[in-house]
N, C-alpha and C positions, 0 to 999 in steps of 0.2 A: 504494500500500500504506500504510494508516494506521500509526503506532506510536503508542504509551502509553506514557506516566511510569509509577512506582511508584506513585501514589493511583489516576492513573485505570486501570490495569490490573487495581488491587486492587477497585475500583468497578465495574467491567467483570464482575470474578468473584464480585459478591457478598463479599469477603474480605478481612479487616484486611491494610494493608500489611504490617505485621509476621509476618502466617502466611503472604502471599504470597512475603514476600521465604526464609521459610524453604523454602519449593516450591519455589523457584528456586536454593535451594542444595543440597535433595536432588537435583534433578534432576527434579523431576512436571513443573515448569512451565519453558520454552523462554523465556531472556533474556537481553541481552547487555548490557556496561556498559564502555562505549568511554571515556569519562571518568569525574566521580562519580555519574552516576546510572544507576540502570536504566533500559533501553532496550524493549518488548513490542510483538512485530505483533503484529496484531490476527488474522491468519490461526495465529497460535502458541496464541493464546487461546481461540480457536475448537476448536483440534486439544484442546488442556484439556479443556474442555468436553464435547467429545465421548469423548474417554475415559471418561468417569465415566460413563458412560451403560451399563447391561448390557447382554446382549445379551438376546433373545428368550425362551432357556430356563435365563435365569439371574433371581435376585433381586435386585432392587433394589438396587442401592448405598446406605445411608445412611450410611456410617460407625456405625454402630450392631455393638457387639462381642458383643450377645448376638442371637440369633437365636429365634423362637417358633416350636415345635413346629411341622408341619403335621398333626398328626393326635394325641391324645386317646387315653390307654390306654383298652380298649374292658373294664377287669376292672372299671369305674365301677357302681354300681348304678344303674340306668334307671329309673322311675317307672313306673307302668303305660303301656298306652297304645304308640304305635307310634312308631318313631324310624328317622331315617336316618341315620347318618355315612357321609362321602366322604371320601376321600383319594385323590390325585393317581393313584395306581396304582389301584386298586381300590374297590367300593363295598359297605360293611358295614350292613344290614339285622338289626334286632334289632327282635322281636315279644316284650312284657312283658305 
């Protein structure tokens, strides 16, 4: 079973040791510190990683707090000419 110090674990996640070492004192990220330094398997870092991951009928994780519509009030005026919009439920056809 491999471990990681605090650089290379932060390295391992893409992530400043200093926002790593605050994960590990909320609680997101799995560490132990038997003397003065952090300690990280690498199967701990793994399980991380895999967290973040959505699932299938979910969105993306970016850490992003605002979210974009998926669908376009349809009170828009349309141009002439024929248009489609889709949205996840249902499919809205509008002839101009």
């Amino acid at each position: 079973m491999k471990t990681y110090a605090l650089e290379e674990a932060a390295a391992f996640l893409y992530l400043s040791p200093a926002t790593l070492r605050q994960k590990v004192k909320s609680g997101e990220v799995k560490a132990v510190k038997p003397g003065r330094r952090w300690v990280f398997l690498e199967a701990d870092l793994v399980s991380y990683l895999h967290s973040l991951y959505a699932s299938s009928r979910e969105a993306p994780l970016s850490g992003c707090d605002k979210e974009k519509p998926l669908c376009h009030s349809t009170n828009a005026a349309i141009p002439g000419g024929y248009a489609l919009l889709t949205c996840p439920q249902r499919v809205v056809r509008f002839e101009c």
